[in-house]
C-alpha positions as CSV (number, residue, x, y, z in Angstrom):
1,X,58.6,25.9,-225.0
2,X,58.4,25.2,-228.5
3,X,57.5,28.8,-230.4
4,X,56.9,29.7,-234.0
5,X,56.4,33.4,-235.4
6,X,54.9,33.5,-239.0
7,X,54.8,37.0,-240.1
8,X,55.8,38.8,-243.3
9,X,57.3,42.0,-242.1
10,X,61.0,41.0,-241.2
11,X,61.4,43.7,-238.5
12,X,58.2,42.7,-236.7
13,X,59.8,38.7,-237.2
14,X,63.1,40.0,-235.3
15,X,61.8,42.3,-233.1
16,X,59.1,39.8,-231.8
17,X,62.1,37.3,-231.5
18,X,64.7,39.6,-229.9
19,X,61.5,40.8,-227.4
20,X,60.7,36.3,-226.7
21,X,64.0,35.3,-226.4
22,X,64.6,38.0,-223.7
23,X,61.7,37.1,-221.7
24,X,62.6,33.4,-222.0
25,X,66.2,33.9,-220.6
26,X,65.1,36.5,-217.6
27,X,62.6,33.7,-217.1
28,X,65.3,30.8,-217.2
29,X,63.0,28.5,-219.5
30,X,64.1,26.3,-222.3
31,X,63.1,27.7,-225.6
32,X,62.9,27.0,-229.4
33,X,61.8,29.8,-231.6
34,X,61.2,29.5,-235.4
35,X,60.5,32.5,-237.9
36,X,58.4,31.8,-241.0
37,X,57.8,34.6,-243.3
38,X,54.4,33.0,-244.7
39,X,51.4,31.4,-243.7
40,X,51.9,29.0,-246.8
41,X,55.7,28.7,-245.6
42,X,54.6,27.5,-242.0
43,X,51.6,24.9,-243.4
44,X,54.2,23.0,-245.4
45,X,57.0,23.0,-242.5
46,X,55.1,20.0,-240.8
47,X,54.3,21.9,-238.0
48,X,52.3,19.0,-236.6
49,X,55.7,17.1,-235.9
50,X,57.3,20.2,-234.2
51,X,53.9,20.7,-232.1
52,X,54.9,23.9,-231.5
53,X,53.1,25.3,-227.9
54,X,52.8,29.1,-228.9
55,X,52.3,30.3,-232.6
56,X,52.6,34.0,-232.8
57,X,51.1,35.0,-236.3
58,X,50.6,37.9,-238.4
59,X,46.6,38.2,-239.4
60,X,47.2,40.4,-243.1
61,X,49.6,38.1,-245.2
62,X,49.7,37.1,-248.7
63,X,48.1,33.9,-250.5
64,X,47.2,32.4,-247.1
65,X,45.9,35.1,-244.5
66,X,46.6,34.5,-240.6
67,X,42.7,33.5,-240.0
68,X,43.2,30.5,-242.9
69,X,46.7,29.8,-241.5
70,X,44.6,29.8,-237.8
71,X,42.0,27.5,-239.3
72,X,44.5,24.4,-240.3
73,X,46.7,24.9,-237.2
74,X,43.6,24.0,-234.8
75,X,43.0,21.2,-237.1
76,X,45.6,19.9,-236.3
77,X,46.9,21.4,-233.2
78,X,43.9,21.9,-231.1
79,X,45.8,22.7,-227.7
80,X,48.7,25.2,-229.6
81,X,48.3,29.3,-227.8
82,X,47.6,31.5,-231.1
83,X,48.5,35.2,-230.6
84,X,47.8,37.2,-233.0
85,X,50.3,40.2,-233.4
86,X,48.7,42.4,-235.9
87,X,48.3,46.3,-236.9
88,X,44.2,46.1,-237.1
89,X,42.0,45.7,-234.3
90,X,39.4,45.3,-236.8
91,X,40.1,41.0,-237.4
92,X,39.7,40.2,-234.2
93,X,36.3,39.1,-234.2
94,X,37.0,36.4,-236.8
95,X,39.7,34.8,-234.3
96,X,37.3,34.0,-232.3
97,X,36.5,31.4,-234.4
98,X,39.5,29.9,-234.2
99,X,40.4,30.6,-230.4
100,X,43.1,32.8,-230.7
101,X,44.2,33.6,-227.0
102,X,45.7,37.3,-227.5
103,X,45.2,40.1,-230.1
104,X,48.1,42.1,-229.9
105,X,48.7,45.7,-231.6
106,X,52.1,46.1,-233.9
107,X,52.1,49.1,-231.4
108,X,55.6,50.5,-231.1
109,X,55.6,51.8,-227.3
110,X,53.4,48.5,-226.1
111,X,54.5,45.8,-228.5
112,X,57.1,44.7,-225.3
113,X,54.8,44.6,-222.7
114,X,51.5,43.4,-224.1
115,X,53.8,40.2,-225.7
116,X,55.6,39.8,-221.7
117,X,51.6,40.1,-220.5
118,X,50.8,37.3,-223.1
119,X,53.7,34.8,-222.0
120,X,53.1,35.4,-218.5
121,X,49.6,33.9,-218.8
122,X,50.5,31.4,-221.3
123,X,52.9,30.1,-218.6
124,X,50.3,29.9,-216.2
125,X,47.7,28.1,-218.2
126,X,50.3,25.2,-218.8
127,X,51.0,25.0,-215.3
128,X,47.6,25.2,-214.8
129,X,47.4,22.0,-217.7
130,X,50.2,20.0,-215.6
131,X,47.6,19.7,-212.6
132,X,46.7,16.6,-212.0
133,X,43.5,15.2,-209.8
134,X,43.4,11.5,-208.4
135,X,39.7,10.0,-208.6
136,X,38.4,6.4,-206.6
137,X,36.9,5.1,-210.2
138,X,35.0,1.6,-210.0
139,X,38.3,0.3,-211.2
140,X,40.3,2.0,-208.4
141,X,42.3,5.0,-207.7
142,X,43.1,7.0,-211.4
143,X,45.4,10.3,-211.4
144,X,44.0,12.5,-214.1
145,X,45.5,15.3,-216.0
146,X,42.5,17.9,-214.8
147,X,42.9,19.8,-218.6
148,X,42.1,16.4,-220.2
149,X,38.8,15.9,-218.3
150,X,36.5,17.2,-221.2
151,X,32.8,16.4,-219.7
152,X,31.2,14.5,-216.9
153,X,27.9,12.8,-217.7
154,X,25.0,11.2,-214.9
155,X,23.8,8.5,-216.2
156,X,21.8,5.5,-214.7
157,X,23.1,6.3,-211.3
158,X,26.4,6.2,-212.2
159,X,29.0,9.6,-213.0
160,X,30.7,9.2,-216.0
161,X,34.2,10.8,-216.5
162,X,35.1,11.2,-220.6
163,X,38.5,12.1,-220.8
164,X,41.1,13.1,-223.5
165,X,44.3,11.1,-223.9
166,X,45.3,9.7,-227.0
167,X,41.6,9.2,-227.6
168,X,38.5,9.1,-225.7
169,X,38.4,7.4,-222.2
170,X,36.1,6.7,-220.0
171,X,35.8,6.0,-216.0
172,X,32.6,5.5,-214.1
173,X,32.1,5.9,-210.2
174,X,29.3,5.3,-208.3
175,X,28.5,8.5,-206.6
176,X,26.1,12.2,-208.1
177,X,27.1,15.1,-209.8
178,X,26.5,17.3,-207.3
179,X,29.6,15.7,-205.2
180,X,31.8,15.8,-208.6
181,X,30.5,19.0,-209.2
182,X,31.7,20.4,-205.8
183,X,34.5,19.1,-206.5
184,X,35.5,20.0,-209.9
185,X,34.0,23.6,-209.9
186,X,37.4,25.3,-208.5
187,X,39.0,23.9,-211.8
188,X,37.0,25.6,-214.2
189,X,34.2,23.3,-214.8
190,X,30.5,24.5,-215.1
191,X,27.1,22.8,-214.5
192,X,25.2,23.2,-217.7
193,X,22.7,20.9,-217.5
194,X,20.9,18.4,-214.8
195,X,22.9,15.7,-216.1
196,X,26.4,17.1,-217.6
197,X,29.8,19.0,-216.2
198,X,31.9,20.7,-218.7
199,X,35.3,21.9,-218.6
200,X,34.7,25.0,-219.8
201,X,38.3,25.5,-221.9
202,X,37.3,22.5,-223.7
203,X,34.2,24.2,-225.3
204,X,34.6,25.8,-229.2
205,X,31.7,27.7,-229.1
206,X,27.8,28.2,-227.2
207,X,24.6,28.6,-228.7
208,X,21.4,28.1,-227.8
209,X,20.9,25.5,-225.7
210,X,24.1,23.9,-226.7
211,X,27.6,23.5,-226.0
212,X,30.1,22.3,-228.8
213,X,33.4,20.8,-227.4
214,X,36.7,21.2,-229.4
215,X,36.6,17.7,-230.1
216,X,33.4,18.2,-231.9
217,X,30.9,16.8,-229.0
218,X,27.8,18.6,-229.1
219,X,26.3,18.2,-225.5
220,X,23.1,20.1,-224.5
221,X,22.4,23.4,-222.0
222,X,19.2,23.3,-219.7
223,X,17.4,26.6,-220.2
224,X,17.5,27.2,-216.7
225,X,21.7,27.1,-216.6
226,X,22.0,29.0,-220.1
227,X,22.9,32.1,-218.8
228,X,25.2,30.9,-216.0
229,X,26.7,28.9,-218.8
230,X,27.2,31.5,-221.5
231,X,28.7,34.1,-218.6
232,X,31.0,31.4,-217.4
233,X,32.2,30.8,-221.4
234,X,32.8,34.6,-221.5
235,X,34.9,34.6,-218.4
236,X,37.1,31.7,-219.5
237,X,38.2,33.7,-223.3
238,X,38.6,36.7,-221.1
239,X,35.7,38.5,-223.0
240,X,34.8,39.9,-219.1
């Protein structure tokens, strides 16, 4: 795992490190960790070439606050695990915005455990992201990463599969949702309308009746799976 911490506090940079780097080794994975003291230091590292897996970052900074810093990592990293280590509750509405997948308190007494909770479920969600699914396409038998699947559309009797791989692909079958639907649903994806199946951690945001993908696909909700849909969104931040 590739890991960069960007905080401005030196202890909280080596104590974060020291508390990683332990976890890593009683865990026996293969690690890189960089410390960056700025949010300005860490946009002009070319983090994009590093594509660093988990970002740990501090919210309060100078010049370039943690949100900002947030904002241009998604840009350019849009699969990257942002945990926010910070000392104020109080921001952790506005990560929303940008996805963050922990808020975690400069707590003294919990700072260890809340950061060995966070890797333990970051580790799961990319073994979760290294599951793969083969499908009998019209063009035969394709093995798909399951994470890359972003939405399946119905459309003129045919299921459409758009999928995520160095750009957009698509594979058509001849077959109805319902059947992918069944089949898909124990991987996280969610009915949301007559004609569409969305892999709910591919979805930025839900209002009404729509669902915008990180990708910045816009597909529609039906009324009557709104609420399904919303509570499904919910449960797959971790809001319930």
């Amino acid at each position: 795992m590739k890991i960069a911490i960007c905080d401005d506090e030196l202890y909280f940079r080596e104590r974060i490190k020291k508390i990683i780097a332990a976890y890593m080794g009683e865990k026996g994975f293969q690690y890189s960790i960089d410390c960056f003291e700025s949010g300005v230091e860490f946009l002009k590292s070319g983090y994009q070439k590093t594509a660093y897996e988990i970002i740990f970052l501090d919210i309060n900074m100078k010049e370039i606050d943690g949100i900002e810093t947030a904002k241009a990592i998604r840009n350019g990293m849009p699969g990257t695990y942002i945990v926010f280590v910070t000392a104020y509750i109080t921001y952790a509405l506005a990560g929303y915005t940008v996805n963050a997948f922990r808020f975690i308190l400069k707590e003294a007494g919990s700072l260890e455990m809340t950061i060995h909770e966070c890797l333990d479920s970051i580790a799961e969600k990319i073994e979760e992201k290294d599951r793969k699914i083969t499908i009998s396409f019209q063009n035969g038998k394709t093995e798909l990463y399951i994470d890359r699947i972003l939405y399946v559309e119905s459309r003129l009797h045919k299921v459409i599969f758009f999928v995520w791989d160095k750009g957009m692909a698509e594979y058509s079958m001849n077959d109805k949702l319902d059947n992918v639907e069944q089949m898909l649903s124990p991987f996280g994806f969610c009915r949301i309308h007559q004609s569409f199946l969305v892999n709910m951690r591919q979805v930025k945001s839900i209002k009404r009746y729509s669902a915008l993908l990180w990708n910045g696909k816009e597909i529609n909700i039906s009324k009557k799976n709104y609420k399904q849909t919303k509570l499904k969104y919910l449960e797959s931040r971790g809001d319930i």
